[in-house]
C-alpha positions in Angstrom: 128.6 73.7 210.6 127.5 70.1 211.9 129.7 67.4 211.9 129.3 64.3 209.3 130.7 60.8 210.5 133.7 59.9 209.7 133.2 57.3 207.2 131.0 60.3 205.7 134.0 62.3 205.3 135.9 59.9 204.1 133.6 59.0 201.9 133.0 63.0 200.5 136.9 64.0 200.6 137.4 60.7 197.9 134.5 61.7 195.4 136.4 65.0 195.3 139.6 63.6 194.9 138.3 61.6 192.0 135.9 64.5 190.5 139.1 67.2 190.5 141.3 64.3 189.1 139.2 64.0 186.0 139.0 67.6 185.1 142.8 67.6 185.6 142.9 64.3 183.4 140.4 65.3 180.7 139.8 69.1 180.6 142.6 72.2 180.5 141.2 74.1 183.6 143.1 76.9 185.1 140.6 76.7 187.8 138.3 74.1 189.2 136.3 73.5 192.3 133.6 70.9 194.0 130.2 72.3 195.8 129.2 70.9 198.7 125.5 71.1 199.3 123.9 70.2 203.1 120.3 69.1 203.2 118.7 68.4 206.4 119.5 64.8 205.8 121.8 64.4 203.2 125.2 65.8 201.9 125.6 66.4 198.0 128.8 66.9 196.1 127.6 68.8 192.8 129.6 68.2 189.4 132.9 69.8 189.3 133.0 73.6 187.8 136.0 74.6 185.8 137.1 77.7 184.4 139.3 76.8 181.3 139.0 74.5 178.0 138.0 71.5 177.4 
């Protein structure tokens, strides 16, 4: 796996943060998880998938 720079990371690991936080906030998941998608110049998180209500 490449590396990203760090402001990068940073950057990814708080989208998460925020994306699992709303399902938490505003769905009843059991499960939920954030995709990652490398391109050969970009990074993309994709919408949060849940498993659950709401």
């Amino acid at each position: 796996m490449r590396s990203l720079p760090a402001s990068a990371e940073v950057v990814l690991l708080r989208v998460c943060q925020e994306a699992l936080a709303n399902v938490r906030k505003h769905a009843r998941a059991g499960q939920a998880w954030v995709r990652l998608a490398y391109g050969s110049e970009s990074v993309r998180a994709a919408q949060p998938t849940r498993r659950g209500t709401g």
